[in-house]
C-alpha positions in Angstrom: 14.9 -14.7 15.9 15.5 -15.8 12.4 13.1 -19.0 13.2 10.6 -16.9 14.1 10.5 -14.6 11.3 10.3 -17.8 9.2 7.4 -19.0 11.1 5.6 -15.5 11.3 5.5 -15.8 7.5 4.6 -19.3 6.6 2.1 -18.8 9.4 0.3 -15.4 7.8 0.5 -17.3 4.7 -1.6 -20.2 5.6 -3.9 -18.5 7.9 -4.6 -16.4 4.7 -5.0 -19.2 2.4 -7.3 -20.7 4.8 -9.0 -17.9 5.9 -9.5 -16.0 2.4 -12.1 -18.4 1.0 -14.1 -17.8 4.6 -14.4 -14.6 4.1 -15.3 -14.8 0.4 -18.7 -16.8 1.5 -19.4 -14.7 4.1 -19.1 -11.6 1.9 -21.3 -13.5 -1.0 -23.7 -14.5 1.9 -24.0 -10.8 2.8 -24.0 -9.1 -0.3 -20.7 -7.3 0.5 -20.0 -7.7 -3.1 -18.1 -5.0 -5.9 -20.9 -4.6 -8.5 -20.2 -4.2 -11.9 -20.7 -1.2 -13.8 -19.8 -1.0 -17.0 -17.4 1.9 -17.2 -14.9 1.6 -14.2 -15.9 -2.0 -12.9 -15.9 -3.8 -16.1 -15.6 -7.2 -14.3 -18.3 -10.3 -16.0 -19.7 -10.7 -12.3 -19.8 -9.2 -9.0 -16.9 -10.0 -6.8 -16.4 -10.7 -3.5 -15.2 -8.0 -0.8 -13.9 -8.6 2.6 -10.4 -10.1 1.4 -8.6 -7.1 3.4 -10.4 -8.5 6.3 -9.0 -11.8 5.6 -5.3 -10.2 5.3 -5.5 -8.3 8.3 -6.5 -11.2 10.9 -3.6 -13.6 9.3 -1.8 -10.9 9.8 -2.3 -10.1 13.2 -2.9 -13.8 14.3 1.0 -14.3 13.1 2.2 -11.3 15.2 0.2 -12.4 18.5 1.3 -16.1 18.3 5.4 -15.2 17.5 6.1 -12.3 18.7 5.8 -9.6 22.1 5.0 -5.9 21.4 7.2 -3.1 22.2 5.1 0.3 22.8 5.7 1.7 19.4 4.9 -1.5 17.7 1.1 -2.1 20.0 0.3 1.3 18.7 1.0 0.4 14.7 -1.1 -2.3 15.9 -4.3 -0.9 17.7 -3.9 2.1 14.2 -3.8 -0.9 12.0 -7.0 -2.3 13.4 -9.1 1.1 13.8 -8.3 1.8 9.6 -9.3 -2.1 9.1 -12.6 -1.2 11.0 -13.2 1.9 9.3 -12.5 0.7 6.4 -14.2 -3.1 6.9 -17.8 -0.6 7.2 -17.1 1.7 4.2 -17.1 -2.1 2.5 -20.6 -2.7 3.9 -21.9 0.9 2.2 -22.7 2.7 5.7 -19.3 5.2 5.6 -19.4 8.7 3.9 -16.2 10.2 3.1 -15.8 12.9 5.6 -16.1 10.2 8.8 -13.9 8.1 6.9 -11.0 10.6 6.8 -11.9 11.1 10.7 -11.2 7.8 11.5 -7.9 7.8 8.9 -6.7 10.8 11.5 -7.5 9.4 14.6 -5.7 6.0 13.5 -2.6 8.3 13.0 -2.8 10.0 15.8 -2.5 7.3 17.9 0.7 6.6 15.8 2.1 10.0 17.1 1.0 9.0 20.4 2.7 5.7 20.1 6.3 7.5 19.3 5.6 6.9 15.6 6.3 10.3 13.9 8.8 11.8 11.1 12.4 12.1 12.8 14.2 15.2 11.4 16.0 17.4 14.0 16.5 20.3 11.4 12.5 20.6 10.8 10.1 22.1 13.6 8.0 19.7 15.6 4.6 21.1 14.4 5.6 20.8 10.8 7.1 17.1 11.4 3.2 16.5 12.6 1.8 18.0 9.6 4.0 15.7 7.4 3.4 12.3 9.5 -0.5 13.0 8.9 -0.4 14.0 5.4 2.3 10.8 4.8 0.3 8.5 6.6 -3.0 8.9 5.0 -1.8 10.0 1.8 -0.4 6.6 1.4 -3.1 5.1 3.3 -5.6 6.1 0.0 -2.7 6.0 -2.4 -3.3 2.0 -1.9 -6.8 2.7 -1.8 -6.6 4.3 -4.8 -4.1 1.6 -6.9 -6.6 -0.9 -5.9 -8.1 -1.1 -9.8 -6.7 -4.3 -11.2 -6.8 -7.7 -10.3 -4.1 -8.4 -7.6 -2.4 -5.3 -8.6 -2.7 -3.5 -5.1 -1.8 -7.1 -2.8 1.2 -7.4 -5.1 2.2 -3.8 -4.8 2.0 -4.1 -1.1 4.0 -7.3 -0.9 7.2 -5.5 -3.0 6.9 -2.4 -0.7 7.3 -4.8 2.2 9.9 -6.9 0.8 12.0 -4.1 0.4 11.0 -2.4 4.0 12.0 -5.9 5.1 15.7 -5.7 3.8 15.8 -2.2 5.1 14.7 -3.1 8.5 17.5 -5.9 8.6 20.0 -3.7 7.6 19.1 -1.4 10.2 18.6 -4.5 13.4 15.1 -3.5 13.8 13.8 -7.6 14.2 10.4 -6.3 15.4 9.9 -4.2 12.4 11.5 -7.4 10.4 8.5 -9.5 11.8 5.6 -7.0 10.8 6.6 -7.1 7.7 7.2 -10.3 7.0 3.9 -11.7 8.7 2.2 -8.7 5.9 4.2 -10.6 3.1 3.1 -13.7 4.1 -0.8 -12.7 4.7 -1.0 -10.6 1.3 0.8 -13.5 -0.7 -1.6 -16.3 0.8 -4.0 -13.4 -0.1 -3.0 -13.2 -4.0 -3.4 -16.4 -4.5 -7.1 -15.8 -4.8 -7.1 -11.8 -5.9 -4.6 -12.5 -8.7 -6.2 -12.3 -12.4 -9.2 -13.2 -12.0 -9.6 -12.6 -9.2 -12.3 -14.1 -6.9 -12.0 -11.5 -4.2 -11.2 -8.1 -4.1 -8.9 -6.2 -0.3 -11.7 -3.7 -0.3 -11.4 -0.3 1.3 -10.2 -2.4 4.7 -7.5 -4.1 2.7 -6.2 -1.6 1.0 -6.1 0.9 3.7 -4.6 -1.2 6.4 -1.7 -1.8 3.8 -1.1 1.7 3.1 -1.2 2.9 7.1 1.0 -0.1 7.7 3.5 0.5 5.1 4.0 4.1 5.6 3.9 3.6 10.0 6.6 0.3 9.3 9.1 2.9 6.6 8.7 5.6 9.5 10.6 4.0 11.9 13.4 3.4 10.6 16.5 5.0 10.0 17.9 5.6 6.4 20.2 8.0 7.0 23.5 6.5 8.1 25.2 6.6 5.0 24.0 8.9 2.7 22.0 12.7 4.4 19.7 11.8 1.3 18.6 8.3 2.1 15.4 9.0 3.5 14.1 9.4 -0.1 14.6 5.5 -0.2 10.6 5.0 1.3 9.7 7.0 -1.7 11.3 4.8 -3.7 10.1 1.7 -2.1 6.6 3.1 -2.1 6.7 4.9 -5.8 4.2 3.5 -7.6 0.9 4.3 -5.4 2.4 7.6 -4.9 3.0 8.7 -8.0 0.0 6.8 -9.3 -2.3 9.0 -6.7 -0.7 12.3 -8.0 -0.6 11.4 -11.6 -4.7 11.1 -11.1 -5.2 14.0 -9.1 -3.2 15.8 -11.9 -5.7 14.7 -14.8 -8.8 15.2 -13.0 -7.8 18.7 -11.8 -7.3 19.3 -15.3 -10.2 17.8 -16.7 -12.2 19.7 -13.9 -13.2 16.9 -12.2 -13.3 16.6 -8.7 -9.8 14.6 -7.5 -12.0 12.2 -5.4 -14.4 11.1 -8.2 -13.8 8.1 -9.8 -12.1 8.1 -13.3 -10.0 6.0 -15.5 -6.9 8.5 -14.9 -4.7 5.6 -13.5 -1.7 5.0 -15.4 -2.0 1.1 -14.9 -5.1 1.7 -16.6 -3.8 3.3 -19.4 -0.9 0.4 -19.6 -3.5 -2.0 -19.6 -5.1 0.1 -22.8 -1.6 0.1 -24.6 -1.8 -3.9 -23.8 -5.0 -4.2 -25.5 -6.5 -4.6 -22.6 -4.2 -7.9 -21.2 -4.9 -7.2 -17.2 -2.9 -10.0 -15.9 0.3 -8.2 -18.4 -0.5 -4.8 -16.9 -0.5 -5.9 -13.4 3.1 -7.2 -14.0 4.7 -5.0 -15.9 3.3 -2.4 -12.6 5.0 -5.2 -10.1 8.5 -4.9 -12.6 8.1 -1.0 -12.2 7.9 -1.2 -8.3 10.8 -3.6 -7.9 13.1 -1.5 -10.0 12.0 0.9 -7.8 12.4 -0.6 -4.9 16.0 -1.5 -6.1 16.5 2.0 -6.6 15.5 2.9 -3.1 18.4 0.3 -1.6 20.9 1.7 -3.8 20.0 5.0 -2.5 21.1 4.1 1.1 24.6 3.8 -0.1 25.5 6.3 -2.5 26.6 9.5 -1.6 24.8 12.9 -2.4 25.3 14.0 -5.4 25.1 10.7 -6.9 21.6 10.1 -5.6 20.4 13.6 -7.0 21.5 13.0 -10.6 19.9 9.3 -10.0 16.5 11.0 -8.7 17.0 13.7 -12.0 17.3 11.1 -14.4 14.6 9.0 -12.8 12.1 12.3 -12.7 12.6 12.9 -16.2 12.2 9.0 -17.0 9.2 8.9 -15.5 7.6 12.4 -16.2 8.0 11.4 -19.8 6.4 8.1 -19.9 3.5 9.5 -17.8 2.7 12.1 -20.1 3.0 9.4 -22.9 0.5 7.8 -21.3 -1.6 10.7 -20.6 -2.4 10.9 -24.8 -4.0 7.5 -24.1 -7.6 8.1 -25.1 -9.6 7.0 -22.4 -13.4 7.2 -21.5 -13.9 9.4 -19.0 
């Protein structure tokens, strides 16, 4: 098994580093291109699109060739590819929000058909629904949303699974061990080209097929076999888009905007202002943040209740501090 983990990865990797630069021409050939526009898309030239596309199929081309599918596994496979094809024509322009969110549902749905659903004996059925669906596609457009830098998303997405990784080892779950490392190896061979500056962008297909995926793969595992608190480990692993997505929703309520219009409420974005603007900086001081966090979430596993509460208190405060540090960032809005 371990061979084949090993192979899964090198083989996403390549697949990815091959098959990036394909779908960089096509996108350039089709005009599938992130236009510049001088207040949030501040890049010289337009960019290519169709990078996530580029992920996904070295992604899924590593789990075909190495691996057989259990039933829970083919169905975070067939949601993966229907978010990838929503997203893939919200690239193209021909999406509006509301079918957009449709197609987010029905990829979770067939999740919770699959078997893939929160697992919490003490909390109603109907209410573990409602939190799988709000989970799943909150984190599905919390990626979506972190998307803003160069490589910041891609990178994001490889910590996340690095971490999912260890926890799926520690729990024996090989099949969840080889989605995530053929994800690793697809978004690294990925980064090589979306890291500052970047050449290609994941685009709405990228980024949501990480998120669904990332939040489906921390589902199924268990993280409560030492500590009755160690299911907040996935919110550790996955911190940074989700506090990133309510730290914007935050601002823009209060400014009065509407949460889903676009604004320069990202707190990587106001790093990158405190950095004078050094993108490449910003994107690793947000990769530094996630792995601390991601630490945290490990440690969490093992520690023992009240332990992991004054850890979570201190870390709330931490963090609630630094975010409303940033928040006195002037920005344009």
């Amino acid at each position: 098994m371990t061979i084949r983990l090993i192979l899964g990865f090198f083989l996403a990797y390549f697949l990815a580093i091959v098959g990036t630069p394909i779908a960089r021409e096509a996108a350039l050939r089709f005009g599938v291109v992130d236009q510049p526009d001088g207040a949030l898309k501040n890049h010289q030239q337009p960019v290519a699109y169709l990078g996530g596309l580029a992920v996904f199929i070295a992604f899924l081309l590593s789990i075909g060739m190495t691996f057989e599918f259990d039933q829970e596994l083919l169905g975070l496979l067939l949601a993966s590819t229907i978010v990838t094809t929503v997203g893939l024509i919200d690239d193209f322009g021909a999406l509006t929000p509301k079918p957009k969110a449709i197609g987010q549902v029905v990829a979770v749905f067939v999740l919770i058909k699959s078997g893939i659903m929160i697992q919490v004996a003490i909390i109603p059925w109907w209410l573990r629904l409602v939190i799988t669906v709000v989970w799943l596609v909150g984190l599905s457009n919390a990626f979506n949303l972190v998307d803003i830098l160069d490589g910041l998303a891609s990178g994001l997405g490889v910590i996340s699974a690095t971490f999912l990784l260890v926890v799926a080892l520690l729990n024996g779950r090989l099949m969840v061990a080889a989605f995530t490392v053929a994800l690793i190896g697809a978004l690294l061979g990925f980064l090589r080209f979306n890291f500052y500056p970047a050449t290609i962008y994941l685009g709405d297909c990228g980024s949501l097929f990480i998120g669904l995926t990332l939040g489906a793969l921390a589902m199924v595992m268990d993280y409560t076999a030492h500590n009755p608190l160690g299911w907040l480990a996935p919110l550790y692993i996955l911190a940074v888009p989700i506090i990133d997505t309510v730290y914007v929703m935050v601002l823009r309520i209060k400014a009065g905007r509407k949460i889903y219009y676009g604004s320069p409420d990202h707190f990587p974005l106001r790093v990158q202002r405190r950095l004078d603007g050094w993108t490449a900086g910003t994107v690793v001081v947000s990769y530094a943040v996630a792995v601390v966090f991601g630490a945290i979430g490990l440690v969490v596993l093992f520690l023992d209740p009240l332990s992991t509460l004054i850890i979570t208190a201190v870390v709330g405060v931490t963090v609630t501090g630094l975010l409303v540090w940033l928040a006195m960032v002037p920005m344009e809005s």
